[in-house]
Structure formats: C-alpha cells, structure tokens
C-alpha positions as CSV (number, residue, x, y, z in Angstrom):
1,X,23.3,-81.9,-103.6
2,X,25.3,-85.5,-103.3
3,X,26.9,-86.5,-100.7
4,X,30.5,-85.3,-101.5
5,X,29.5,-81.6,-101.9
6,X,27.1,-81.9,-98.6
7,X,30.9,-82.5,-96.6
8,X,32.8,-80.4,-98.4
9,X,30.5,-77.5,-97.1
10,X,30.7,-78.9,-93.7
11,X,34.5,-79.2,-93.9
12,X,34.5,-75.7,-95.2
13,X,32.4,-74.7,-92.3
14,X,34.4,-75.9,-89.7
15,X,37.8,-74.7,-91.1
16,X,36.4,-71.2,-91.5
17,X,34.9,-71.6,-87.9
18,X,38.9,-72.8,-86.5
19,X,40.6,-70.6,-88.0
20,X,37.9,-67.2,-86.9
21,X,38.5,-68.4,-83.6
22,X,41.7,-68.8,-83.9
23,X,42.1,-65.6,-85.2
24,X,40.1,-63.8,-82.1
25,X,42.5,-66.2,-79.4
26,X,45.3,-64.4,-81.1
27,X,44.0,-60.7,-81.2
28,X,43.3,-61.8,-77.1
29,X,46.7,-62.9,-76.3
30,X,48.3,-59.9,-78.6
31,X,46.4,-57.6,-75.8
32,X,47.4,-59.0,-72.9
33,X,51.0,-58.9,-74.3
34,X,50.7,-55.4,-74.9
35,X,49.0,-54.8,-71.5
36,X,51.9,-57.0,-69.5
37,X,54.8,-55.3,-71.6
38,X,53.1,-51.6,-69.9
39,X,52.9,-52.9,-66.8
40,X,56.2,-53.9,-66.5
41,X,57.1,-50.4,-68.0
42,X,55.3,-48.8,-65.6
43,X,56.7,-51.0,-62.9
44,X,60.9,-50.0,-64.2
45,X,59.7,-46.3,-64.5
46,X,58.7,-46.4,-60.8
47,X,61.5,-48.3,-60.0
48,X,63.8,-45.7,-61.9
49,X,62.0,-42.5,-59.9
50,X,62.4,-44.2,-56.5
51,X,66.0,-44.9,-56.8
52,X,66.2,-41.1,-58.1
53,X,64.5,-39.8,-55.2
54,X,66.7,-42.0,-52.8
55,X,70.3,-40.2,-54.9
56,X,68.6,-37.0,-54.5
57,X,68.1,-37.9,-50.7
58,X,71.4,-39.0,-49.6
59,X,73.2,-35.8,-51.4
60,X,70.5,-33.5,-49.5
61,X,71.9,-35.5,-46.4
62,X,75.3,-35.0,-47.4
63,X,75.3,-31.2,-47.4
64,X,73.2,-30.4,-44.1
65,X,74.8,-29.9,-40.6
66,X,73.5,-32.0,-37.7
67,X,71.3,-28.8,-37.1
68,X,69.5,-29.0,-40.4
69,X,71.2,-26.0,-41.9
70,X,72.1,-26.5,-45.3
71,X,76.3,-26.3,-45.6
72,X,77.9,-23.9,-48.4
73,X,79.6,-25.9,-50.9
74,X,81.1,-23.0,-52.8
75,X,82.7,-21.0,-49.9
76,X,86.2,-21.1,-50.6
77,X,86.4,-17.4,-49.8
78,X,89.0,-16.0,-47.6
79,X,86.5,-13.9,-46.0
80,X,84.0,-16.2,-44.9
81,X,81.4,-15.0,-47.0
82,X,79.1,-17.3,-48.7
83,X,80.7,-17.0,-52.5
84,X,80.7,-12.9,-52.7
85,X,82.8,-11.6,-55.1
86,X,84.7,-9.2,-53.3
87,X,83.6,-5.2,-54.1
C-alpha cells in the first residue's frame, strides 16, 4: 500500500467519522426540538384551561346572590315561579 492510498483511507475515515457524528448531533437537537415544542404545548393548554376556569368563575359569580343562592335566570313568569309552564 503507497502512500497515497494509506491517506485516502485516513481521509475516508475521518469524513465518515464527521459526518456519523454529525448525523447523531442532529438526531440530538431534532429531540430536544420535539421535547421544547410539547412543552410549550403543554404550557398554552394549561394556560387555555386556567383562563377557562376563571370565565367559568366570574359567570358563577354573576348569577349568585350575596347569600350564595344561585339567581333564576329564566324567570320571566308572571307568577313568580321558577320557569313553570302554567297547568
């Protein structure tokens, strides 16, 4: 084996060795993109259900008395009953 072939094995070598290791650096930051990009997901979709839970607060607010007795929307009967229908 001359000289010539003796570093074009060693240049082969080390190009094959770069470019496996650049290949498993990529497949690394490829999962931690993935993993980031859920936790911010997971981060909005908590976000969403707080803000949700807050809405569904105020309007349960809204429609109790100081006494915590729920108030009846739908009466808008004469009679004072609580949304009967009459007979």
């Amino acid at each position: 084996m001359n000289d010539f072939e003796r570093n074009k094995d060693q240049v082969q070598a080390g190009v094959q060795a770069g470019a496996s290791l650049v290949g498993r650096i990529a497949v690394i930051i490829t999962d931690a993109i993935g993993s980031i990009a859920r936790e911010l997901g997971d981060f909005v979709t908590e976000g969403i259900e707080m803000r949700e839970a807050a809405a569904l607060s105020r309007r349960a607010e809204k429609t109790e008395t100081t006494d915590g007795r729920p108030i009846d929307v739908d009466d808008d009967d004469e009679d004072g009953e609580d949304g009967d229908l009459p007979g």
